[in-house]
N, C-alpha and C positions, 0 to 999 in steps of 0.2 A: 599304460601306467597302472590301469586297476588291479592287472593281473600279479601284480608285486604286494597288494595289499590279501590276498588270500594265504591262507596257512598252506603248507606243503601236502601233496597231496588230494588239493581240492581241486572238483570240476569249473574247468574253466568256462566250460557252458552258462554259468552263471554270472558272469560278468554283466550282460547286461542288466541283470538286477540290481547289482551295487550300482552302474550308474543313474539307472531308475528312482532308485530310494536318492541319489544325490540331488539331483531335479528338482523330486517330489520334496526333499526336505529342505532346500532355497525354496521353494513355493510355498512352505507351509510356515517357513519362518518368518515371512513379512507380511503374510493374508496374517497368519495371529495378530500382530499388533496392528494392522492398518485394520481390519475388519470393525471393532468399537469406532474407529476417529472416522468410515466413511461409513458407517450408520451412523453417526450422532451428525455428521456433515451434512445431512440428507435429511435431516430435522426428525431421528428416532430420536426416541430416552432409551434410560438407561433397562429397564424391563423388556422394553423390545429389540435391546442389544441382549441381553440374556435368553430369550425368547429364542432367535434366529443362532445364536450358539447352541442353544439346546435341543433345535433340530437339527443343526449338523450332524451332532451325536448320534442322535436316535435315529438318523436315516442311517447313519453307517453301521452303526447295530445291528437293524434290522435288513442290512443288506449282507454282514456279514453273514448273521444266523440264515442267510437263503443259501449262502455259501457251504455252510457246516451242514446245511440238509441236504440240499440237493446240488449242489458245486460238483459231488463226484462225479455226474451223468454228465459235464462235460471235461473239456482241456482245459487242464490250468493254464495252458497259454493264453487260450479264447479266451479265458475268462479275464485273464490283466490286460488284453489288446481292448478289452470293451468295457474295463474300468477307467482305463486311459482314454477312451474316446470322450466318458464321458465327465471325465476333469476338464475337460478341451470343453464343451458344455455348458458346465459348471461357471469357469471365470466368464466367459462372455457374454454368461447370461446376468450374473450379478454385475458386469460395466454395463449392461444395454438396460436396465434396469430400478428405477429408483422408489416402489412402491413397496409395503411394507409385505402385504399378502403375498405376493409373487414371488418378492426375495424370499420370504418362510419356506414357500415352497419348495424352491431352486435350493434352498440350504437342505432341505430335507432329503430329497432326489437328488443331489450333487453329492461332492466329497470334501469340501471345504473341512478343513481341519482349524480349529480354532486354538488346539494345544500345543504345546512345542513337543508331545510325544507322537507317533505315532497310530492312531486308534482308526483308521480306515479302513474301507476294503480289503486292499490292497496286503495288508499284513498278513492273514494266514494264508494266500493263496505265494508270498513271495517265502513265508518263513518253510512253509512245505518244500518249494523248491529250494531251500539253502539245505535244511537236512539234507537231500534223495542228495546233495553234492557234499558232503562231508560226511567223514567217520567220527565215530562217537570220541576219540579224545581229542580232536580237533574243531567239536563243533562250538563249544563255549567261546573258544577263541575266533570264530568264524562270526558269534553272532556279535560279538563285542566287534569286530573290525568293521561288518556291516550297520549295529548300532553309530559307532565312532564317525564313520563317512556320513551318515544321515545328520549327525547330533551337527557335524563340523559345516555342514553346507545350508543346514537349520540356521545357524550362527550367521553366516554371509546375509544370508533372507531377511533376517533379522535387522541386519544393519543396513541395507540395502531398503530398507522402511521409513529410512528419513530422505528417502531419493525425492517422495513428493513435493517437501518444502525447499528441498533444494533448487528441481524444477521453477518453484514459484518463486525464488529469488533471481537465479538467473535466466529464465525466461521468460519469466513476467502472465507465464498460464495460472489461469486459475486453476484453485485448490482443488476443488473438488475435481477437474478435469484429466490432473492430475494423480489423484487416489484411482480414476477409474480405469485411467491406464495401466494400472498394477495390476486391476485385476483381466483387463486385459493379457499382459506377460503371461499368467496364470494360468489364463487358456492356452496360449500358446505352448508353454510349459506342458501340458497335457499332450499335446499333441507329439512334442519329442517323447516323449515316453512312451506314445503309442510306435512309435518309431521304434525306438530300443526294443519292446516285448516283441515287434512281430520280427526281431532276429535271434529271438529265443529257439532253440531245437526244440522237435517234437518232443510231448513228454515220454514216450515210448525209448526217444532217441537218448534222452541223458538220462535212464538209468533208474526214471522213478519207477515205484514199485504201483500198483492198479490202486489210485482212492478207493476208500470205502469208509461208510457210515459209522459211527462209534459204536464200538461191542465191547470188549472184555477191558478196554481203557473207560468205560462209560462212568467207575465207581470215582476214579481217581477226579476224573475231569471235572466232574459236577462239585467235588470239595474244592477243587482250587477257582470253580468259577464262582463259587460262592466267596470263598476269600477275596481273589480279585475284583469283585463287584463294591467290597469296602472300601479297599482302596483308590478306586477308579471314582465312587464318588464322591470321594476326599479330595483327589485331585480334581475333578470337575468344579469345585468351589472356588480355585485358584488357577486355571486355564493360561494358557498367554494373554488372550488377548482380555480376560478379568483380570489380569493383574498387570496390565496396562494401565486398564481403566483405573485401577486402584490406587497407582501412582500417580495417574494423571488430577486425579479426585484429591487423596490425600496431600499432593507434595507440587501440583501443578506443573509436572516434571513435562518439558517439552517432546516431540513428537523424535528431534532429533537424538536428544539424550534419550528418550527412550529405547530408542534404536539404537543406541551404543551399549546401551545395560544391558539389553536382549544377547547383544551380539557377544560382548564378554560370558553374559550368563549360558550361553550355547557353547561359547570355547569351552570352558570350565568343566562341562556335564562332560561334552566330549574328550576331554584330556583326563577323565575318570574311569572311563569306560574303558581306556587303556588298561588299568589295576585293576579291573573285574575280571579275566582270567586267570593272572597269577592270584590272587587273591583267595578264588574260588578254587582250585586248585589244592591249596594249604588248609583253609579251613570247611569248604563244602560250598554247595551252589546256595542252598537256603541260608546258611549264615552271613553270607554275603551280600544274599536281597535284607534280611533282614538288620543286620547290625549296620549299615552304611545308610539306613533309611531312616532310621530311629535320631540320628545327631540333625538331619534335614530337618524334620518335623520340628525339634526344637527350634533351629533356627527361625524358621517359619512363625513360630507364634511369638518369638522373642522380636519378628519385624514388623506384626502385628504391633506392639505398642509403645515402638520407636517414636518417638516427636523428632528423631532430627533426621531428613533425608538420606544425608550420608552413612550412618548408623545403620537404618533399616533396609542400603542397597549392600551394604559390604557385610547381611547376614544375608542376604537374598542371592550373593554372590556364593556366600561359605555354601548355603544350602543346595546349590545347583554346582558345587564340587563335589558333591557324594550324592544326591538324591538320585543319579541318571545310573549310579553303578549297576541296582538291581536290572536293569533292561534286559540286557545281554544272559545275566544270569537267569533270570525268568525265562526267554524265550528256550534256555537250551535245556533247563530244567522240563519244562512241559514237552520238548521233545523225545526227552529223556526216559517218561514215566509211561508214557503211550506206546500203543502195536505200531511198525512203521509206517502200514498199509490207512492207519488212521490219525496221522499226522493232520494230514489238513483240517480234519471234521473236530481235531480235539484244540486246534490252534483258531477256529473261529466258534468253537462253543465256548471258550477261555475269553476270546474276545470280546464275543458276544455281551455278557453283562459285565464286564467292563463298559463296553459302550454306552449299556442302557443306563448303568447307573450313574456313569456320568454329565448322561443327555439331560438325566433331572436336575443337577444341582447348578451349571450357570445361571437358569431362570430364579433360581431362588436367589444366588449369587448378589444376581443384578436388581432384586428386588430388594435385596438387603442394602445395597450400595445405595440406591435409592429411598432408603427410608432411611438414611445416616448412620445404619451399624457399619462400617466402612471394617472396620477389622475382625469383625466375626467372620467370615469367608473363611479366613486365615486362617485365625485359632482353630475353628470347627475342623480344617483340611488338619490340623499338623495333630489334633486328638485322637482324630479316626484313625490317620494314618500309623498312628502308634498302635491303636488297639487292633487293627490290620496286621502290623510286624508282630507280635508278641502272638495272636493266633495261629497265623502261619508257623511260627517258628513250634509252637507248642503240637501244631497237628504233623509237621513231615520233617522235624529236625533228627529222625531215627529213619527215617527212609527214603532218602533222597538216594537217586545214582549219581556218580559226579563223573 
């Protein structure tokens, strides 16, 4: 079935990527929102749910950038067969586990993703292999169909996060024993994936070209990982599983309703990401990350000072109908502007401060939630986020490739 979801012409060798990212994005769609309700379960606050979000971050950061250094001296395969082992890791360490220190740690060393985007390991080592299998006017279209499968099984994960309280209705398990089971799944989930990659062909065999270090892409990369770093820590103020908490805090909205607004809001991103090829196509890859990103933001701070539930989820719904467009368009842009031989190295120094700079702002997030600013998060994310599009647009809207 996945093989119908690639554009014509593209290596089929990659299949098991797209259903990799399908896995990984049901796994990362119900760890976001269950991750705040089984630390607070577990008698955290709200600072040391931002704390344990923000070393998620920062470990995947700083696991990417080992990737963009040194990732070339090994196989991109090796290297996703041994990021999967240790998602497998990861969840079984955070079920066997109920201390605050420990979890910090295992959050830091793991890959738990707290966002409903992407921001893992696992991203520039898979977006490298989706180029080396697509040509350049197919690849837009390639990353939006691989965005789209991620965003859409994000969305199940998501709704799939009220299974806890379900559990505890009809079979009478306790809550908490229940949350731990999920992250049990989680592990296990790790572990089909490790499954999928080790039926990856060699890199040799499908066609990529030798990784290598960044050189003559080094000027471009460093402007856009400077941009991405605003953006990323705009959206780290406003994470899933911070904007869980934000509605659980503000609106006492149930674990279950949460899990249905998650799951609509993952439909939505995903059924956008459909009109970021043609879109980007007509008017260019940068005005596409940029003018789809700029009506989100508003939304965003306009849900910030909603008093009526309904209000501030059917702007939270408008804004995750355009905020997911730039994905696709970002990842094929940065493909784009780079040598091919250094794809990899420029797709995790892109990453890279993204990560870092979103590792810092949950902590602040949850310290702000904590001290009753409840809607600064918001505002502060949909600010930045503007002054992020309007830079971008102003630095490469005359030189993008499309």
């Amino acid at each position: 079935m996945i093989h119908r979801l690639l554009p014509k012409g593209t290596d089929h060798g990659i299949i098991p990527i797209f259903a990799a990212r399908a896995l990984r994005g049901f796994a990362d769609g119900f760890v976001s929102v269950l991750l705040p309700v089984y630390l607070l379960a577990l008698g955290l606050g709200g600072v040391e749910v931002g704390a344990i979000a923000t070393a998620t971050m920062l470990g995947s950061a700083l696991a990417t950038l080992a990737i963009g250094a040194w990732g070339h001296r090994w196989a991109g395969r090796t290297l996703l067969i041994g990021a999967a082992a240790l998602m497998a890791v990861t969840g079984l360490g955070f079920a066997a586990i109920s201390s605050f220190w420990p979890l910090l740690l295992i959050a830091f060393l793991g890959t738990l993703n707290p966002s409903s985007g992407d921001v893992s390991v696992f991203l520039p080592l898979e977006h490298a292999r989706l180029a080396s299998g697509s040509d350049l006017a197919n690849r837009t279209d390639l990353f939006a169909r691989y965005a789209l499968f991620g965003a859409l099984c994000a969305a199940l994960g998501a709704l799939a996060s009220g299974l806890p309280d379900r559990l505890v209705v009809l079979l009478g398990t306790q809550r908490l024993g229940a949350l731990r089971g999920m992250f049990v799944l989680y592990g296990l989930i790790g572990l089909m994936v490790w499954a999928l990659y080790r039926r990856l062909p060699a890199d040799e065999a499908s066609g990529n070209t030798k990784p290598a270090p960044l050189g003559p892409s080094r000027a471009v990369v460093i402007k856009l990982a400077a941009l991405f770093s605003v953006d990323s820590f705009a959206g780290g103020l406003v994470v899933n599983s911070l904007l869980a908490l934000w509605l659980f805090q503000r609106f006492g909205l149930s674990l279950s309703a949460a899990g249905a607004f998650f799951f609509g809001s993952g439909l939505l991103g995903a059924a956008s990401q459909l009109a970021a090829p043609l879109l980007a196509k007509r008017v260019g890859l940068v005005n596409t990350m940029v003018f789809t990103h700029i009506p989100a933001s508003l939304c965003l701070i306009a849900a910030a000072f909603s008093s009526d539930v309904r209000v501030a989820l059917v702007l939270l719904l408008a804004r995750a109908l355009v905020s997911s467009m730039d994905v696709p368009a970002r990842s094929a842009f940065v493909m784009s502007v780079v040598q091919s031989n250094e794809r990899s190295a420029a797709a995790s120094f892109t990453a890279v401060p993204r990560s870092l700079a979103s590792a810092a702002s949950p902590l602040l997030a949850g310290w702000l939630f904590q001290s009753g600013w409840v809607a600064a998060p918001l505002v502060a994310c949909g600010v930045l986020k503007i002054a992020y599009d309007l830079a971008l647009w102003r630095a490469f809207r005359l030189s993008e490739t499309t």
